[in-house]
N, C-alpha and C positions, 0 to 999 in steps of 0.2 A: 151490684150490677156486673155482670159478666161482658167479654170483650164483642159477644153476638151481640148483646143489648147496644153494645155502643155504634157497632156495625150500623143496625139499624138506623138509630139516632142520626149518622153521619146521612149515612142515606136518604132517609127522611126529608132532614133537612136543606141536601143538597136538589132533591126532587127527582132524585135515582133509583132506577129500580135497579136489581141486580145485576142482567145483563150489561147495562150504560157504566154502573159503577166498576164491574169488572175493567171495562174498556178501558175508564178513567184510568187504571192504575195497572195496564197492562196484564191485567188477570183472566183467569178463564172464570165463566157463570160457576163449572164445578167447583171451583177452589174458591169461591164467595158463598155458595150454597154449603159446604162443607163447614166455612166457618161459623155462618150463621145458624147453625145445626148444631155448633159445639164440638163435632167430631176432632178439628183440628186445633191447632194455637195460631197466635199471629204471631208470626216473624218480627224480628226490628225492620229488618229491611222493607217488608211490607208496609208496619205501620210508618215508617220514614216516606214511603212514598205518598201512603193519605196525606202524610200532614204538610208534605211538597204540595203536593196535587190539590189536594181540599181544604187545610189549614187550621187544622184540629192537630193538638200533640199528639208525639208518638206517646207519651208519656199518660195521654190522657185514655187515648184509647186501646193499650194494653193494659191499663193498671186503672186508670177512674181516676190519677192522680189531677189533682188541676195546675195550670189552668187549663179549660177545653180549647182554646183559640188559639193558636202561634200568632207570634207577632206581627205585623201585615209587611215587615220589610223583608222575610225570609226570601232567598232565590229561588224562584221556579225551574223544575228542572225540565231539559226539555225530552222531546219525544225519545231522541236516543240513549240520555243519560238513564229516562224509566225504564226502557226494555232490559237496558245493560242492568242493571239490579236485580230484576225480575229473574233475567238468565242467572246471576250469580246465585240467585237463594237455590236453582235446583244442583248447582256445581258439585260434586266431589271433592275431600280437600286435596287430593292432586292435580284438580283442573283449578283450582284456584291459587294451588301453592305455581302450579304455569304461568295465569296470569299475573301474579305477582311480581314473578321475576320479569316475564314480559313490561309492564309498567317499569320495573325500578330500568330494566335496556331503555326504555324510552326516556327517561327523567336523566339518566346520564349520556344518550343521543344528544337531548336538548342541552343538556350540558357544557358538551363538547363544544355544539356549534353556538351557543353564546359564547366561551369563549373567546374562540375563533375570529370573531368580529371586534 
């Protein structure tokens, strides 16, 4: 079974059509109709987002490995943490190696000021 066959499955079963499930997972209809056509692969970060969003593995639905269901205690992420993903898969590695370093200035910001206290 191929990663479109799983697509579907997910969809199906969720009661989405393409446009709804793109939304679901901050995607455009292209880059859902693309996949389900074969032309492209899934990303980790994509399939991390279904299985945030929908709760199907990442595992399951790029490879058919099982199980098909994550555990129901997994964290939902929310609307901002999906976009932020979604933006990083189209990044350059110099727009990522930015935020990178931007992050680690934040974690030693918050650092500082636990300290402080």
């Amino acid at each position: 079974m191929a990663v479109s066959d799983r697509i579907r499955i997910i969809m199906q079963e969720k009661g989405l059509n393409q446009t709804r499930f793109a939304e679901s997972i901050y995607a455009t209809k292209g880059y859902i109709s693309r996949l389900l056509k074969g032309e492209i692969g899934m990303s980790n970060s994509t399939a991390m987002l279904i299985e945030k969003v929908h709760g199907y593995t990442r595992e399951w639905i790029r490879n058919g490995i099982e199980p098909k269901l994550s555990s129901p205690d997994i964290k939902t992420l929310t609307p901002v943490q999906r976009k932020i993903i979604q933006e990083v898969e189209s990044m350059t590695d110099d727009e990522l190696f930015f935020i990178a370093t931007y992050i680690e200035a934040l974690k030693k910001k918050k650092a500082g000021e636990k300290m402080k206290k």
